[in-house]
C-alpha distance (Angstrom), angle and dihedral (degrees) to the residues before:
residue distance angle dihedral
X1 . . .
X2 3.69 . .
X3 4.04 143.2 .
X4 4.24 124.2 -83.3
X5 4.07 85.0 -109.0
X6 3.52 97.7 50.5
X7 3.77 92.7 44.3
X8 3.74 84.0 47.8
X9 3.94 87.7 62.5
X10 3.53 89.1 41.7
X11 3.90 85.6 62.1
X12 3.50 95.2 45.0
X13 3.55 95.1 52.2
X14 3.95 102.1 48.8
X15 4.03 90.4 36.7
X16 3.64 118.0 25.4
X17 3.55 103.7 -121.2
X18 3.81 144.4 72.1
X19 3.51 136.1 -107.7
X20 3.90 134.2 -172.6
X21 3.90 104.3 -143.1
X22 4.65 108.3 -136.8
X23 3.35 138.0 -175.3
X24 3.54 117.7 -113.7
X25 3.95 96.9 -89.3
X26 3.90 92.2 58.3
X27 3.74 97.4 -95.6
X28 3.78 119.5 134.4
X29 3.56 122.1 -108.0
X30 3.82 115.2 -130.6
X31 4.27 117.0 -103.3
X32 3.88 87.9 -134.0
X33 3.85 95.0 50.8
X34 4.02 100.8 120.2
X35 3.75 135.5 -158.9
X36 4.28 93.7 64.2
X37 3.61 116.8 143.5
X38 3.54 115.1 -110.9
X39 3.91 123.8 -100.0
X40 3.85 90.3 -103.8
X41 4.07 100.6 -170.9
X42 3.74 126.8 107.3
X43 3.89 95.8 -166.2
X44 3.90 136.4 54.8
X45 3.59 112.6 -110.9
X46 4.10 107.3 -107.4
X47 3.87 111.7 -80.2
X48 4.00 92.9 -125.2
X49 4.09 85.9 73.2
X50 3.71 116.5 102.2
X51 3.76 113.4 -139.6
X52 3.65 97.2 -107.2
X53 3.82 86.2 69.1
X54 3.65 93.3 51.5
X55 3.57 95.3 43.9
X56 4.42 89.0 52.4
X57 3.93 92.5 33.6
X58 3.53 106.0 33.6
X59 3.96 117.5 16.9
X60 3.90 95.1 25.3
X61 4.31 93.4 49.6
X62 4.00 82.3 51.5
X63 3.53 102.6 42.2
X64 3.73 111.2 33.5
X65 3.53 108.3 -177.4
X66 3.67 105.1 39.9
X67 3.61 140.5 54.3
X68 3.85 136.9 -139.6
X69 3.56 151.6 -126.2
X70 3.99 114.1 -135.3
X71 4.05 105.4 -152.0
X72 3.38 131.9 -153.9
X73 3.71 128.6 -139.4
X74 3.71 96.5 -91.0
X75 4.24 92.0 47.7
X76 4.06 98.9 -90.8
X77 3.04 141.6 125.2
X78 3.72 127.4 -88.1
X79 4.12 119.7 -147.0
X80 3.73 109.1 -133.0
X81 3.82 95.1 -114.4
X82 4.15 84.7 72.5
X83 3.58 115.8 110.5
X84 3.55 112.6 -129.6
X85 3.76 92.3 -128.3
X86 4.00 82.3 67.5
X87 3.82 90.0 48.7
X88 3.53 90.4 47.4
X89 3.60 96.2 48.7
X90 3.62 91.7 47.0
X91 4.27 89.4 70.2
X92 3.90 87.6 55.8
X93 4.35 95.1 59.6
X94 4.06 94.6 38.4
């Protein structure tokens, strides 16, 4: 078990872009909070999935009970039609 902000890097690391971890009503969930699971993959999920499938298949499987905010290079947002190759790309012109 870890903290949000460490399983925030954990994130980063494995899939090139941030995410702000909420509860379910939209509010944020603090970086020290402990007793998260760990991000547990090794490889990015492909870049032809949109982030609505990583947030059911990847971040909601992991972290059942809360919900997520996928963020783009420049801090906002991203819908869930985006493909994370555009999310990922986004990091690389900020």
């Amino acid at each position: 078990m870890t903290t949000v902000k460490n399983a925030q890097r954990q994130i980063r690391r494995c899939e090139g872009f941030d995410v702000r971890f909420c509860y379910s009503d939209g509010k944020d969930v603090r970086d020290d909070k402990q007793s998260i699971p760990a991000y547990g993959y090794e490889r990015a999920a492909s870049e032809n999935e949109t982030v609505k499938w990583w947030r059911e298949n990847r971040f909601g499987k992991r972290y059942a009970g809360y919900e997520c905010e996928v963020l783009d290079g420049n801090g906002k947002v991203c819908h869930g039609g985006m493909l994370l190759r555009t999310v990922r790309e986004s990091y690389g012109k900020s």
